[in-house]
C-alpha positions in Angstrom: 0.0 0.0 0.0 1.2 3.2 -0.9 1.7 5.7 1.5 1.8 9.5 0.3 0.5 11.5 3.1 2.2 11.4 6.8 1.5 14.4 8.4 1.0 15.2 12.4 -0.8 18.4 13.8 0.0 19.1 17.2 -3.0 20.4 19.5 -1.3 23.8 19.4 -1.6 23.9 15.9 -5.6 23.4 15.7 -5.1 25.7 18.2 -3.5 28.8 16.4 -5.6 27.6 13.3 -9.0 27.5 15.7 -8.1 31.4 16.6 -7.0 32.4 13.6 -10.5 31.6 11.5 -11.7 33.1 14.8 -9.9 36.3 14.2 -11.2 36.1 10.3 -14.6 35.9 11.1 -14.7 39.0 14.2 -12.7 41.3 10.8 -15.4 40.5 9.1 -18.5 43.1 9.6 -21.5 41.9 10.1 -21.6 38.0 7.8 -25.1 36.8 7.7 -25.9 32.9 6.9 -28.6 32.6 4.4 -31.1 29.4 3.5 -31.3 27.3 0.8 -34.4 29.1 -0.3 -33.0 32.7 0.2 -29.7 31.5 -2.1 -31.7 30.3 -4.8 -33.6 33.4 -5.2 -30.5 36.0 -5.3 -29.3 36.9 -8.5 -25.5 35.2 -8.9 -22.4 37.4 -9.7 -19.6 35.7 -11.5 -16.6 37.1 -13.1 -18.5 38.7 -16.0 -21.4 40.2 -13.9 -18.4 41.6 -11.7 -17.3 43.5 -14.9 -20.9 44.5 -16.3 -21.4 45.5 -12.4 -18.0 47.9 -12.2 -19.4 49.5 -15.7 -23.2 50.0 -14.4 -21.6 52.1 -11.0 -18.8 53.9 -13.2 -22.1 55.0 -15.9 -24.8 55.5 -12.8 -22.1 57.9 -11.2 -21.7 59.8 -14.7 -25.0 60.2 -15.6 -27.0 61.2 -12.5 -29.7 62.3 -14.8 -30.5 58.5 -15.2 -30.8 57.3 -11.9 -33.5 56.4 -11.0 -35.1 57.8 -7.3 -35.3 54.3 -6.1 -31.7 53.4 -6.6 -29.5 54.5 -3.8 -25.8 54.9 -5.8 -23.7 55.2 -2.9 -24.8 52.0 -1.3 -24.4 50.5 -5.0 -20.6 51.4 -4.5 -20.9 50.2 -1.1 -22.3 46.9 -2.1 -19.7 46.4 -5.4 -16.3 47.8 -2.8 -17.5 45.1 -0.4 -18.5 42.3 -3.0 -14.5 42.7 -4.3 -13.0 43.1 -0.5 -14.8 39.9 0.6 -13.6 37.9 -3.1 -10.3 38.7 -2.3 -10.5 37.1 0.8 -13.1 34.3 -0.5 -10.2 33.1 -3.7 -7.2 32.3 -1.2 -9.9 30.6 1.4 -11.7 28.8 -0.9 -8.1 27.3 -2.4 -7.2 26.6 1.6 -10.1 24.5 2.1 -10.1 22.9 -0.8 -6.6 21.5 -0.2 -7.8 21.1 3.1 -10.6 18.8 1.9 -8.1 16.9 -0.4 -5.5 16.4 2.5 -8.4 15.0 5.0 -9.7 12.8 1.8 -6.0 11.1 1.1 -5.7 10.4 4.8 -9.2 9.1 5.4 -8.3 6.8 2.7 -5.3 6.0 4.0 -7.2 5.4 7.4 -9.4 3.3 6.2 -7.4 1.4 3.5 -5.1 0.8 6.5 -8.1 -0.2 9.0 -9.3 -3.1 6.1 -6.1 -4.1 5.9 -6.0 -5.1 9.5 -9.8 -6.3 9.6 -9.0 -8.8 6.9 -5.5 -10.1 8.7 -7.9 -10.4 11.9 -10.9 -12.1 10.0 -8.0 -14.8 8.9 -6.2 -14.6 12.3 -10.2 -15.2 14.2 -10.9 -18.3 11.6 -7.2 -20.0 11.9 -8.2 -20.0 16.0 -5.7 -17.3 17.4 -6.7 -16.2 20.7 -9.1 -13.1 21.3 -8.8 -13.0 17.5 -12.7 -13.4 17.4 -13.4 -11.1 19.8 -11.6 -8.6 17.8 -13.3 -9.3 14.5 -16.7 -9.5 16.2 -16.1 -5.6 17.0 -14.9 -4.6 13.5 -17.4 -6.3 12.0 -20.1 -4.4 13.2 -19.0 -2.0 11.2 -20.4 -4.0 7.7 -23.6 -5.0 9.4 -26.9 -6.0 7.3 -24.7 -5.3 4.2 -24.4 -7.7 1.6 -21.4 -9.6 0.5 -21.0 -12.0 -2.8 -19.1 -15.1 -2.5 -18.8 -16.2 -6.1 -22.1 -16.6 -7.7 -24.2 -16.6 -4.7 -25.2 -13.6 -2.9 -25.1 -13.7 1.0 -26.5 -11.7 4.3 -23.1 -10.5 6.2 -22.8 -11.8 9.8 
């Protein structure tokens, strides 16, 4: 089995990590969690609405004239200076967890590539007669309950 993650993080590492997100969200004014529901309905900015929106303030704050009553421009600027701020935080963070997903991904599957490894080698050591071995594999085993397994042809409850 090949092995290409071995990492350790030391308690004072979650730590400093733990404080620091802490210190990320307490910068940032007033975040608000929306629903499903409420992020279905809200129109989605991309790259090129980001763009189309830049040119819309730039043209609203030329021509006056056009404006309608309803729309309040400065809190359009504030909205599209905020909307950049928080994207420049959002790229680097959304690139850390991703790599943070992938890292807890490889050694989960490490973990548990590992963990069937020594389930198997105790299923054998249990039916050769070894000693507490089926006490052992009685635990694990637990794990695959009411699932199926295959033996050739024929398909078997798991016990």
């Amino acid at each position: 089995m090949e092995n290409r993650i071995s990492i350790t993080i030391s308690a004072e590492a979650i730590a400093e990590i733990a404080a620091a997100i802490a210190t990320i969200g307490l910068a940032l004014p007033a975040p608000v969690n929306l629903s499903k529901e409420e992020r279905q309905k809200l129109a989605k900015m991309g790259d090129k609405s980001l763009a189309f929106v830049n040119k819309a303030l730039e043209y609203a704050r030329q021509n006056p004239g056009v404006v309608p009553a309803f729309l309040d421009v400065p809190e359009f600027e504030k909205d599209v200076l905020a909307v950049t701020s928080l994207n420049s935080v959002l790229v680097p963070l959304r690139q850390l967890v991703e790599k943070l997903d992938d890292t807890s991904l490889l050694t989960g599957s490490e973990a548990y590539s590992s963990a069937l490894i020594f389930y198997d080698a105790v299923k054998r050591a249990a039916k050769a007669g070894v000693p507490g071995m089926k006490t052992v594999y009685d635990d694990l085993q637990m794990r695959f309950a009411g699932r199926r397994k295959t033996t050739g042809s024929n398909t078997v409850e798991a016990k």
